[in-house]
PDB file with SEQRES, HELIX, SHEET and CRYST1 records, atoms N, CA, C and O in Angstrom:
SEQRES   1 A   78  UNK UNK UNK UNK UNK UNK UNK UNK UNK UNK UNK UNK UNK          
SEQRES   2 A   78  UNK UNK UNK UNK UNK UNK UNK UNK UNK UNK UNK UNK UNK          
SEQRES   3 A   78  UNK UNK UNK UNK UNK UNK UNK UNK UNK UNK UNK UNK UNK          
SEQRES   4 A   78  UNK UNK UNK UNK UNK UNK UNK UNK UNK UNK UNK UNK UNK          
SEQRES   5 A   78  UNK UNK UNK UNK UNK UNK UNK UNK UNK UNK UNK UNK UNK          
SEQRES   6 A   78  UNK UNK UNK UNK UNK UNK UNK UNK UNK UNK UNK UNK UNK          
HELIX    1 AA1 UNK A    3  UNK A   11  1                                   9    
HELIX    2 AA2 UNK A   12  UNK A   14  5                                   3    
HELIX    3 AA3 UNK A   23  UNK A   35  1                                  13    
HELIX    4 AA4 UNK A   40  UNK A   49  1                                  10    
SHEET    1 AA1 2 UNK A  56  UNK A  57  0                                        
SHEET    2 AA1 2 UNK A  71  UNK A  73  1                                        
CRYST1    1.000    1.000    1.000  90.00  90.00  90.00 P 1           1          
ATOM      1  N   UNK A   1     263.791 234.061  77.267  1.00  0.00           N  
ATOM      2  CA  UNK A   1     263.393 235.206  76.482  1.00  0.00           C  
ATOM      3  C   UNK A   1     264.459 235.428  75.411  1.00  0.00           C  
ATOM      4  O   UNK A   1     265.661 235.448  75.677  1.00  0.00           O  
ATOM      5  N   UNK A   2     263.847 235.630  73.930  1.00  0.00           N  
ATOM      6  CA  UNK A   2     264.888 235.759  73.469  1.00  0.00           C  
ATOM      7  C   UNK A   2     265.638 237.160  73.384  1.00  0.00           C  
ATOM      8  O   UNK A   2     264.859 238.109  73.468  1.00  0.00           O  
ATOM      9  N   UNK A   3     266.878 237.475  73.248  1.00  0.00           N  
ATOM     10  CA  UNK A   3     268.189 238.277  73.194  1.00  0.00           C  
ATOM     11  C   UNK A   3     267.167 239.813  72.452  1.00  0.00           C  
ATOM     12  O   UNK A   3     267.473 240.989  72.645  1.00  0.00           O  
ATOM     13  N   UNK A   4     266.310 239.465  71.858  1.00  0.00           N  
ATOM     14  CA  UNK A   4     265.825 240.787  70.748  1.00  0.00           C  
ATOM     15  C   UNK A   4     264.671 241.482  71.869  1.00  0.00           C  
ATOM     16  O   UNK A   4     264.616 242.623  72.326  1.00  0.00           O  
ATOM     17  N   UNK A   5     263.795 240.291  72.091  1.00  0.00           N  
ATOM     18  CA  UNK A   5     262.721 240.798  73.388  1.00  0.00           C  
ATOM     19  C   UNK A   5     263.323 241.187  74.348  1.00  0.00           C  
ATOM     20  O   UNK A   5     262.716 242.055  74.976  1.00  0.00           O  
ATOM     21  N   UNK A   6     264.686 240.790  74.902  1.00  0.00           N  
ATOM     22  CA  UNK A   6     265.283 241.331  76.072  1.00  0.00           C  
ATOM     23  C   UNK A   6     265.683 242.979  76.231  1.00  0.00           C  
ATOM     24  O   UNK A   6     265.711 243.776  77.169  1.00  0.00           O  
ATOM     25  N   UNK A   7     265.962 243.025  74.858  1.00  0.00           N  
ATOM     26  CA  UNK A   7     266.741 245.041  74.570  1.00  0.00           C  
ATOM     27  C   UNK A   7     265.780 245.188  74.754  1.00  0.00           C  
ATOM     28  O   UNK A   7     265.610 245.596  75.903  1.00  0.00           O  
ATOM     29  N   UNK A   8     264.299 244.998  73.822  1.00  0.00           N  
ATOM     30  CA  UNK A   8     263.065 245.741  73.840  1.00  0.00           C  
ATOM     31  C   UNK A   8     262.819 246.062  75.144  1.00  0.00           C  
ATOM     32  O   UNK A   8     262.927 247.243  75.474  1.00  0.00           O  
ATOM     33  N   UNK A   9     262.638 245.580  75.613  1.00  0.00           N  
ATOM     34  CA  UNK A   9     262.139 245.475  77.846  1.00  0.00           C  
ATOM     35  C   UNK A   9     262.829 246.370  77.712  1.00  0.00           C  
ATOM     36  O   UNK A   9     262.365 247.424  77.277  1.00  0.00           O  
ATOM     37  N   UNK A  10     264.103 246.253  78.025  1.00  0.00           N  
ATOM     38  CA  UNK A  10     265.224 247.087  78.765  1.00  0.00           C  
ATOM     39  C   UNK A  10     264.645 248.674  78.593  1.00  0.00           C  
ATOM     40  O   UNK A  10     264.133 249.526  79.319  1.00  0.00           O  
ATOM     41  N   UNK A  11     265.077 248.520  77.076  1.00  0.00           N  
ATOM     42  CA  UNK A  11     264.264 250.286  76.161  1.00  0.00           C  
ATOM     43  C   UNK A  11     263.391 250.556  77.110  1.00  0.00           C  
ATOM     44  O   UNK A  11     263.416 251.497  77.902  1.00  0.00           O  
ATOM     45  N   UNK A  12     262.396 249.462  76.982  1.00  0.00           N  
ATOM     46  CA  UNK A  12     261.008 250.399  77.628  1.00  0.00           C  
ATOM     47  C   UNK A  12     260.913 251.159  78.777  1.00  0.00           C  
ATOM     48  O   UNK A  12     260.482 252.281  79.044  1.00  0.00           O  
ATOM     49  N   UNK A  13     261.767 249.664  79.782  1.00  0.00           N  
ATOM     50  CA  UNK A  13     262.100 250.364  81.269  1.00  0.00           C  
ATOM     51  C   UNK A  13     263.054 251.510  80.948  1.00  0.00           C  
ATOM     52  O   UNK A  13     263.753 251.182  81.906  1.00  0.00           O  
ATOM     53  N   UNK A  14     263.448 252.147  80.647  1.00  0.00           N  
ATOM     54  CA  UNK A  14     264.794 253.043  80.752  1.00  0.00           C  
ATOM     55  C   UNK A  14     263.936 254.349  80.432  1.00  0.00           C  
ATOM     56  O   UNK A  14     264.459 255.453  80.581  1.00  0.00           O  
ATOM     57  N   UNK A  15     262.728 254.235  80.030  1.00  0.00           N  
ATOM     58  CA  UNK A  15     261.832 255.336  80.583  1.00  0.00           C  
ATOM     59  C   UNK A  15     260.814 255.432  81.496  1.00  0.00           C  
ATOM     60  O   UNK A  15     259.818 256.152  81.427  1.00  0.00           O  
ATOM     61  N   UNK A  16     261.134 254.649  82.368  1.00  0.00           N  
ATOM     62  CA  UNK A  16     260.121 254.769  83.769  1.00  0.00           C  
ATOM     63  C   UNK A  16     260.726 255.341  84.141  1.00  0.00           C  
ATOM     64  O   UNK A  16     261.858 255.460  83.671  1.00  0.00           O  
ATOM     65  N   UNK A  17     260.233 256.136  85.387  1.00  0.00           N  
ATOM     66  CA  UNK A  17     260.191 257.294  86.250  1.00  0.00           C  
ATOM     67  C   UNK A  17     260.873 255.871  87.754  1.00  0.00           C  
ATOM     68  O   UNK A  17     260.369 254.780  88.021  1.00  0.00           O  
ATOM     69  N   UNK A  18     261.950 256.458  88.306  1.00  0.00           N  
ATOM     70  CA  UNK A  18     262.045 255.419  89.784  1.00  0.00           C  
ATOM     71  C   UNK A  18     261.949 256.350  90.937  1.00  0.00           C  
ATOM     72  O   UNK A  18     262.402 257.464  90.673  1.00  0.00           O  
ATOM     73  N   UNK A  19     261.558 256.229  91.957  1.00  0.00           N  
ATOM     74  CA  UNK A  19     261.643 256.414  93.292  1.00  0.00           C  
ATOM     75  C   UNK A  19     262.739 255.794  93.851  1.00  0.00           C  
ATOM     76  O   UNK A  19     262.992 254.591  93.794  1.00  0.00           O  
ATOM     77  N   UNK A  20     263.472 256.777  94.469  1.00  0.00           N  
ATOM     78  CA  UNK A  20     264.726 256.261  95.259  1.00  0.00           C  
ATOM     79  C   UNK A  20     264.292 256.783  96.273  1.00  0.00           C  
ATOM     80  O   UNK A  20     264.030 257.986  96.263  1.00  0.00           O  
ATOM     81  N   UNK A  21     264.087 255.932  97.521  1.00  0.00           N  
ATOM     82  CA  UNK A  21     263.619 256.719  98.559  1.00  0.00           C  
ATOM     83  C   UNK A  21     264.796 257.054  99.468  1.00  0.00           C  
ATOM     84  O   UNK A  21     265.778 256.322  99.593  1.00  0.00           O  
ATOM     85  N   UNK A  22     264.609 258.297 100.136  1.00  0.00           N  
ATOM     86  CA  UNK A  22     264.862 258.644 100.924  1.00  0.00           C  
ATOM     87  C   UNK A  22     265.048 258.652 102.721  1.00  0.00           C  
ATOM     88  O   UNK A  22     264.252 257.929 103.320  1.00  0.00           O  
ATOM     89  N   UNK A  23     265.813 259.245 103.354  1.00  0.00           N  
ATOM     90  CA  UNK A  23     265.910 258.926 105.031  1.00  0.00           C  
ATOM     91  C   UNK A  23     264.299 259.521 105.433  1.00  0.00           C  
ATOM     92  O   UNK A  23     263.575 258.885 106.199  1.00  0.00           O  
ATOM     93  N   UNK A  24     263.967 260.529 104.942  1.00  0.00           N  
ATOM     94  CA  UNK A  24     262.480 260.984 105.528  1.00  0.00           C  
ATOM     95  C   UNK A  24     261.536 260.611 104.604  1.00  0.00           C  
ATOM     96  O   UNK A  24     260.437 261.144 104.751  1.00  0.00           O  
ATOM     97  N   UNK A  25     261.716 259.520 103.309  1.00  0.00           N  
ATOM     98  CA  UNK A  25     260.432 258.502 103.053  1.00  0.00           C  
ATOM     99  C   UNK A  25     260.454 257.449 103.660  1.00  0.00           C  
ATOM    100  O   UNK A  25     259.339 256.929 103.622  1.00  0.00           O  
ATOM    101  N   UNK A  26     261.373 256.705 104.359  1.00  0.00           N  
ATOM    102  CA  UNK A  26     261.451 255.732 105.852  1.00  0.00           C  
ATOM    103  C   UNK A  26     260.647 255.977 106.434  1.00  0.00           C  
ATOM    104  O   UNK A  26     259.641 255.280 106.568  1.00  0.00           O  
ATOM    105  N   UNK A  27     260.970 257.599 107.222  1.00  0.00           N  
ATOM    106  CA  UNK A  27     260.023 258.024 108.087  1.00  0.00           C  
ATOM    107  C   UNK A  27     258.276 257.810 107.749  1.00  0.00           C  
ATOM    108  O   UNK A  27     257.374 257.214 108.338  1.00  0.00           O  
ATOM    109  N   UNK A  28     258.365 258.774 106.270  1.00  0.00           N  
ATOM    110  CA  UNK A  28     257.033 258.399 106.197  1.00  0.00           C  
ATOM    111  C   UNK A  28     256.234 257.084 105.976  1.00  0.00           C  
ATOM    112  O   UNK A  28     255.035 257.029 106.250  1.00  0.00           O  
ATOM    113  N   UNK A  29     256.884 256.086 105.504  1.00  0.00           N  
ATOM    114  CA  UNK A  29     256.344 254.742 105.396  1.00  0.00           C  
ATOM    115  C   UNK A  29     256.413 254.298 106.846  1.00  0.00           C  
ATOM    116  O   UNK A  29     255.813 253.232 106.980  1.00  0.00           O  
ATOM    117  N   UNK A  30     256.934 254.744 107.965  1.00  0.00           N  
ATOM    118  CA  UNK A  30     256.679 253.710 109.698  1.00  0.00           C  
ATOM    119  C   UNK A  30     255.602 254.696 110.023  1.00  0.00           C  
ATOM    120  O   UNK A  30     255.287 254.590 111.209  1.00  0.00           O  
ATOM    121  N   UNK A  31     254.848 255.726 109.312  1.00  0.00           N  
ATOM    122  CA  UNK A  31     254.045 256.968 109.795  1.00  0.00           C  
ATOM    123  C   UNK A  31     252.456 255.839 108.676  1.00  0.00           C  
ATOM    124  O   UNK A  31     251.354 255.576 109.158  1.00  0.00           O  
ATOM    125  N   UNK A  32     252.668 255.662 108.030  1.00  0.00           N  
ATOM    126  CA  UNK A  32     252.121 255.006 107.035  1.00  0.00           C  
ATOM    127  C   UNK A  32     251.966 253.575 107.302  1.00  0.00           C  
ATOM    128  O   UNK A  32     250.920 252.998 107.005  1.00  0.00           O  
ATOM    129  N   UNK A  33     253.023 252.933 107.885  1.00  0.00           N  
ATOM    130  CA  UNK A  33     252.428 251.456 108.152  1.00  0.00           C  
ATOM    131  C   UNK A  33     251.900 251.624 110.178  1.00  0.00           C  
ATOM    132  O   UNK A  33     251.427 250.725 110.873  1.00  0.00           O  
ATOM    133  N   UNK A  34     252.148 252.748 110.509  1.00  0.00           N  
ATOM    134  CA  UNK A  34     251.181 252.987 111.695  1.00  0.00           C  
ATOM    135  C   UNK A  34     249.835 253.233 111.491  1.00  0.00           C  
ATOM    136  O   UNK A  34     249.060 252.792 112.339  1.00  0.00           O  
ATOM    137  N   UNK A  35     249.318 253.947 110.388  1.00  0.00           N  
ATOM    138  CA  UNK A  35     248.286 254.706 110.252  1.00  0.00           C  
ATOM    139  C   UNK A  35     247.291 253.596 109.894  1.00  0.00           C  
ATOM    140  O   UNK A  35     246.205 253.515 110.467  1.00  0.00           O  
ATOM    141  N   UNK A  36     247.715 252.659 108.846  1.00  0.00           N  
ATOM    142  CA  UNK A  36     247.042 252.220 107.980  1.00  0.00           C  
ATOM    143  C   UNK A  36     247.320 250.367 108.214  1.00  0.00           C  
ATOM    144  O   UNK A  36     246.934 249.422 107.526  1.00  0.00           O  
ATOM    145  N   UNK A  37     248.133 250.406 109.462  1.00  0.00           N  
ATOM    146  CA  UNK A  37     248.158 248.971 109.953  1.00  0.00           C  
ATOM    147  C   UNK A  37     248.952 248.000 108.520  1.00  0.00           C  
ATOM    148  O   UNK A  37     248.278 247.119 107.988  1.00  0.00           O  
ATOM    149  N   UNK A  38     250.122 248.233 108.115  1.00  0.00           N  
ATOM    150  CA  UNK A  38     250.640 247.471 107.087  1.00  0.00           C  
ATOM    151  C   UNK A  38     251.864 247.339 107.170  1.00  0.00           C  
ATOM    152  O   UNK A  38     252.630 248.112 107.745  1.00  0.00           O  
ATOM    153  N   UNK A  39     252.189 246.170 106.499  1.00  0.00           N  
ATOM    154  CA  UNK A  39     253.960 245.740 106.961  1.00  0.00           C  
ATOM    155  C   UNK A  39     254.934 246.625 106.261  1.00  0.00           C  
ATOM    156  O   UNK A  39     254.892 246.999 105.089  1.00  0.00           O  
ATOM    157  N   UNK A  40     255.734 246.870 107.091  1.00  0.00           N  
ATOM    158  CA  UNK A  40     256.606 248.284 106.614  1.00  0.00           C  
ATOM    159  C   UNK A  40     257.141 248.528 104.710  1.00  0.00           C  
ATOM    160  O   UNK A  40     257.294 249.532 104.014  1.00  0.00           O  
ATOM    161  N   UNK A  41     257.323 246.607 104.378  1.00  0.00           N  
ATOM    162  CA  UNK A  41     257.580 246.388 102.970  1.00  0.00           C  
ATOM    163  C   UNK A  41     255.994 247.346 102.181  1.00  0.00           C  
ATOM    164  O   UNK A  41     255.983 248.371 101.500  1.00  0.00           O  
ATOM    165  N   UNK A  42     255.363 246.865 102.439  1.00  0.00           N  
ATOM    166  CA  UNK A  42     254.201 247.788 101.840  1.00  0.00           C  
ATOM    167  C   UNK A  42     253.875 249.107 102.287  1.00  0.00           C  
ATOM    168  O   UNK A  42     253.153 249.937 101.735  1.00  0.00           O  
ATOM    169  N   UNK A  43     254.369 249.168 103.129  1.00  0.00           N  
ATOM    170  CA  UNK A  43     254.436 251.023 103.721  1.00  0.00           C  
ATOM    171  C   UNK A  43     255.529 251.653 102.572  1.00  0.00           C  
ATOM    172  O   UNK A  43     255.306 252.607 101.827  1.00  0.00           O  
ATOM    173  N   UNK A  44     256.561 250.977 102.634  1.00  0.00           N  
ATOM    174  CA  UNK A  44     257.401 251.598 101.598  1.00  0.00           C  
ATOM    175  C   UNK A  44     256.540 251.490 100.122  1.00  0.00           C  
ATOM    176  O   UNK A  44     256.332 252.428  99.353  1.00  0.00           O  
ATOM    177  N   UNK A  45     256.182 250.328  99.986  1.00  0.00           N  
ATOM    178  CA  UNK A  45     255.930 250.614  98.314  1.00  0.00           C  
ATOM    179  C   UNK A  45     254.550 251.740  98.210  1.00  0.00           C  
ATOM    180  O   UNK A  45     254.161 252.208  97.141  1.00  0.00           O  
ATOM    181  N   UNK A  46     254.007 252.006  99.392  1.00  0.00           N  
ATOM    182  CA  UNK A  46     252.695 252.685  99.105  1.00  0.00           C  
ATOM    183  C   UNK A  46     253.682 253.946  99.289  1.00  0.00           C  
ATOM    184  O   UNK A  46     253.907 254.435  98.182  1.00  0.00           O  
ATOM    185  N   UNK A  47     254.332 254.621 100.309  1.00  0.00           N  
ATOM    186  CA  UNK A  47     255.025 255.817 100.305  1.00  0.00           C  
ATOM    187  C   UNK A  47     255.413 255.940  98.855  1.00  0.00           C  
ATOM    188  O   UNK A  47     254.766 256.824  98.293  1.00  0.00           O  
ATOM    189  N   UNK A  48     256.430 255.205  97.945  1.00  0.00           N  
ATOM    190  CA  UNK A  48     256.682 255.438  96.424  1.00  0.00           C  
ATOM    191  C   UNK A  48     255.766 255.777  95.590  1.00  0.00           C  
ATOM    192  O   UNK A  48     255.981 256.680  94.782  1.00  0.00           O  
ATOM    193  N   UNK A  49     254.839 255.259  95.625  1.00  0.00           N  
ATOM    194  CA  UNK A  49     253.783 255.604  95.411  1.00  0.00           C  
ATOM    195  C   UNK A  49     253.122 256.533  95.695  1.00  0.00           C  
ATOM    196  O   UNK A  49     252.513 256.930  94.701  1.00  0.00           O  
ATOM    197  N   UNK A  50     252.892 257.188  96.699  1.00  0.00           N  
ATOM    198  CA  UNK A  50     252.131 258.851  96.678  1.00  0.00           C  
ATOM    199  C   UNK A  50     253.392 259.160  96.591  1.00  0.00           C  
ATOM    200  O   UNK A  50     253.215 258.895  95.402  1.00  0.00           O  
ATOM    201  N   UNK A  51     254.709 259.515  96.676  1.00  0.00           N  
ATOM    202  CA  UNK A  51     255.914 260.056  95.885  1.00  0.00           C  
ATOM    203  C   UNK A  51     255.738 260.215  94.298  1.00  0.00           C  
ATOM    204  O   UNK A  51     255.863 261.258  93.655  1.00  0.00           O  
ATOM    205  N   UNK A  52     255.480 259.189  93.913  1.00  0.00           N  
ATOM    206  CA  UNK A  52     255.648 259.041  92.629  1.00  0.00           C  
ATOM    207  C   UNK A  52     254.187 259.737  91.792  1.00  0.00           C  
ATOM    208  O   UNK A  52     254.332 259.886  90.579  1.00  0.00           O  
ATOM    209  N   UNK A  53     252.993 260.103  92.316  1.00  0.00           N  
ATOM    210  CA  UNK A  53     251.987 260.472  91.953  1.00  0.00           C  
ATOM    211  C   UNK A  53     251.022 259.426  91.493  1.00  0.00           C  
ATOM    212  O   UNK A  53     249.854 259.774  91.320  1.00  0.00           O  
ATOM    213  N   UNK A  54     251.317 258.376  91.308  1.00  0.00           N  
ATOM    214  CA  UNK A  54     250.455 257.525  90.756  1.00  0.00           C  
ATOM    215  C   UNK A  54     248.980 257.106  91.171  1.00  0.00           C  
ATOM    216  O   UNK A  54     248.463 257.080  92.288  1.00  0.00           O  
ATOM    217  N   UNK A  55     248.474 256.793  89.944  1.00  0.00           N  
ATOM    218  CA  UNK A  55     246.827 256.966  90.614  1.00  0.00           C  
ATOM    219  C   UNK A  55     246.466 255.368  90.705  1.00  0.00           C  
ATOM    220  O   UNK A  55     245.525 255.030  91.423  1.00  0.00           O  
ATOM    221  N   UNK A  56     246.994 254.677  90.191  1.00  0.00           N  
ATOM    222  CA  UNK A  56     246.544 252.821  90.598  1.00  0.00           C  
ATOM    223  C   UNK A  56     248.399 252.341  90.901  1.00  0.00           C  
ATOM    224  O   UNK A  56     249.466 252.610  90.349  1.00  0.00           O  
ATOM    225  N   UNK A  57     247.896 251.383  92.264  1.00  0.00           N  
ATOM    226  CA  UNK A  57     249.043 251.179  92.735  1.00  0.00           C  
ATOM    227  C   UNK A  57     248.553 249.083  92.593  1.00  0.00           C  
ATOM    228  O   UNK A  57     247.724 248.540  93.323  1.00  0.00           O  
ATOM    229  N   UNK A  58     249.360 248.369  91.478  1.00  0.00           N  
ATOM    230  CA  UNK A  58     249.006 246.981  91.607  1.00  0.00           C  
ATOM    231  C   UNK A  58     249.467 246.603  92.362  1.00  0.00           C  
ATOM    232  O   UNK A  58     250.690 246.698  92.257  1.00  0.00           O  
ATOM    233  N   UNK A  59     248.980 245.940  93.604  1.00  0.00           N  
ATOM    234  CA  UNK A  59     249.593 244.923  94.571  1.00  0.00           C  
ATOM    235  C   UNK A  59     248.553 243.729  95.208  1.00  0.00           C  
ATOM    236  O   UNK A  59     247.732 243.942  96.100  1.00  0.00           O  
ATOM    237  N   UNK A  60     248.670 243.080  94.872  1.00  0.00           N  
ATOM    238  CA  UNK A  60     248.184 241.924  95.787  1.00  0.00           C  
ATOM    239  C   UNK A  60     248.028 241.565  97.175  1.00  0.00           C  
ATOM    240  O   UNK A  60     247.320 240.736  97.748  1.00  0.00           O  
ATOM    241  N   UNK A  61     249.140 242.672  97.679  1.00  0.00           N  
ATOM    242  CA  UNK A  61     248.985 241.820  99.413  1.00  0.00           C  
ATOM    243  C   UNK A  61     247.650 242.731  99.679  1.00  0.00           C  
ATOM    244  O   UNK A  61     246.677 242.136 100.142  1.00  0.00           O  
ATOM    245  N   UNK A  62     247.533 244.198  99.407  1.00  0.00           N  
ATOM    246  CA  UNK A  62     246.559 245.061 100.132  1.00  0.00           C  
ATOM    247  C   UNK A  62     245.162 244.647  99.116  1.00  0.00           C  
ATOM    248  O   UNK A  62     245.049 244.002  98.074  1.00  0.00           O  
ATOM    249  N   UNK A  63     244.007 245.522 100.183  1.00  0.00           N  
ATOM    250  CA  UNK A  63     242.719 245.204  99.345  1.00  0.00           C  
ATOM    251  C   UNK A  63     242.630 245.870  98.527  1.00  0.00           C  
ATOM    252  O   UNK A  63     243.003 247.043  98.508  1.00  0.00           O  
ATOM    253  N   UNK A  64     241.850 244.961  97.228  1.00  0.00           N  
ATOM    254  CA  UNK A  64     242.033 246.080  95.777  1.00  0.00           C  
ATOM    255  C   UNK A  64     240.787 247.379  96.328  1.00  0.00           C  
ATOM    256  O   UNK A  64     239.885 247.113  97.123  1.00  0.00           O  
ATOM    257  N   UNK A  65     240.963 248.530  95.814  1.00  0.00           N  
ATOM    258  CA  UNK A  65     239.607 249.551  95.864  1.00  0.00           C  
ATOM    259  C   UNK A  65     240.550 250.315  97.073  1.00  0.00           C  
ATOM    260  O   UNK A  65     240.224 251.464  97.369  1.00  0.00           O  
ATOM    261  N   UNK A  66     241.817 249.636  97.836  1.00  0.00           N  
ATOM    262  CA  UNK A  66     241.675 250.645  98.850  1.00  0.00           C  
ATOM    263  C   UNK A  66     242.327 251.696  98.637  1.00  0.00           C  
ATOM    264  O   UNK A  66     243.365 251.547  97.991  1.00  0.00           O  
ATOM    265  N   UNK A  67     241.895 253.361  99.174  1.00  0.00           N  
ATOM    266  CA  UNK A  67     242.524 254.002  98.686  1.00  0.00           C  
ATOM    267  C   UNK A  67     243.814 254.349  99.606  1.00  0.00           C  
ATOM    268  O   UNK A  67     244.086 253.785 100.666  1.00  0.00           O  
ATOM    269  N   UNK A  68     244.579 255.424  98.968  1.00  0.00           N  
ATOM    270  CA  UNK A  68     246.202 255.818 100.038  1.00  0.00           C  
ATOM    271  C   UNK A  68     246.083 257.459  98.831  1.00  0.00           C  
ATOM    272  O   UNK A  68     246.141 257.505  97.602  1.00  0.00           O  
ATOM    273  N   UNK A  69     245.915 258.528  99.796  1.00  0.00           N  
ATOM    274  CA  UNK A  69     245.609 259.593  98.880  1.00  0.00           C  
ATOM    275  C   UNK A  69     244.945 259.936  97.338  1.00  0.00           C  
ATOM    276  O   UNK A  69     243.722 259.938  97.474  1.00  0.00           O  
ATOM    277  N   UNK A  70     245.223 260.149  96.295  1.00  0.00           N  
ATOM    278  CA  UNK A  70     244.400 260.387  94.934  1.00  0.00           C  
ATOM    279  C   UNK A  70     244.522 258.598  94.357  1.00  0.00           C  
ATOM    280  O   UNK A  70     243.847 258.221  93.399  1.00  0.00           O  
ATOM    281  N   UNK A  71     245.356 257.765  95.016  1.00  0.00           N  
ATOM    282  CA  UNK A  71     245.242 256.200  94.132  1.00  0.00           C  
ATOM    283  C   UNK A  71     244.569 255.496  94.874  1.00  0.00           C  
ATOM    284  O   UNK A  71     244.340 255.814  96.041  1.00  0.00           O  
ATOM    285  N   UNK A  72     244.142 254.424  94.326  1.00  0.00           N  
ATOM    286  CA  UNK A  72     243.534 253.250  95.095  1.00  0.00           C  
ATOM    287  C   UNK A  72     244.511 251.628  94.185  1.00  0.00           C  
ATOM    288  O   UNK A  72     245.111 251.439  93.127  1.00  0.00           O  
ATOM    289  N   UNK A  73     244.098 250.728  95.552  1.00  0.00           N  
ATOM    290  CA  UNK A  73     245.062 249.986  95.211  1.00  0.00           C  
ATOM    291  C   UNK A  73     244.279 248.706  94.225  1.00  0.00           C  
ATOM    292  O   UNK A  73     243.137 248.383  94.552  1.00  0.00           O  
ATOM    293  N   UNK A  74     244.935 248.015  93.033  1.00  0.00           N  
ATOM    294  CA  UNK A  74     244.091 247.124  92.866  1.00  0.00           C  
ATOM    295  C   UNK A  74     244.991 245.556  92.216  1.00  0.00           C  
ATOM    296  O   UNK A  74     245.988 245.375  91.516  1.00  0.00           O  
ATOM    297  N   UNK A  75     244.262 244.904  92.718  1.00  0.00           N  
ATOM    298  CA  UNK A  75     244.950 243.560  92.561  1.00  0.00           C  
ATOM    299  C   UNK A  75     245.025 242.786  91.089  1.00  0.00           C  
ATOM    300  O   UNK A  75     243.942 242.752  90.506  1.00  0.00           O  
ATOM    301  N   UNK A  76     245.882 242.307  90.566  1.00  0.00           N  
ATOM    302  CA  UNK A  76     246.419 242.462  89.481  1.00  0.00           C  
ATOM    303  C   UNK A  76     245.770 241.090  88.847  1.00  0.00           C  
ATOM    304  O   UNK A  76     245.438 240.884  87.679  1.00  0.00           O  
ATOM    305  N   UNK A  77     245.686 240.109  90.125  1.00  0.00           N  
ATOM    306  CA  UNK A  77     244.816 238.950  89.822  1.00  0.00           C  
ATOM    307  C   UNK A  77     243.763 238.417  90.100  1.00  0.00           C  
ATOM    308  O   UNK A  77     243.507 237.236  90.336  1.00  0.00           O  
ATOM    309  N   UNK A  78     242.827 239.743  90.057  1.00  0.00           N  
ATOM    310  CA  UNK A  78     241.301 239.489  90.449  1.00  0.00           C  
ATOM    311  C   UNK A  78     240.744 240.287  89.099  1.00  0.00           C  
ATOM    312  O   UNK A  78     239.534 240.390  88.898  1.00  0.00           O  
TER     313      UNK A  78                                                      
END                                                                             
């Protein structure tokens, strides 16, 4: 990538919103990969996710359409 496209990225990211999770978003992602039968790595990213408010969550491992409160999940390469 060249050196000019690289700042650009950077810029862009440096206004996303991050989730730093927390000792009781742990909790809720082993409450979350109980509920919803999913490996704790995706319990966490779905917990960031209703943290974070977001209404489409892209991931590939889960089924696209499924929902996890106001988002549903959808696969990025279908």
């Amino acid at each position: 990538m060249p050196a000019e496209e690289g700042k650009a990225t950077i810029r862009d990211l440096a206004g996303w919103t991050i989730h730093r999770p927390s000792h009781s978003d742990i909790l809720s992602a082993i409450r979350l990969q109980r509920r919803y039968r999913l490996n704790l790595s995706n319990a966490m990213i779905v917990n960031s996710e209703l943290e974070s408010g977001c209404e489409v969550l892209w991931l590939e491992d889960l089924k696209s359409g499924q929902k996890f409160g106001r988002s549903a999940v959808k696969n990025p390469f279908v």
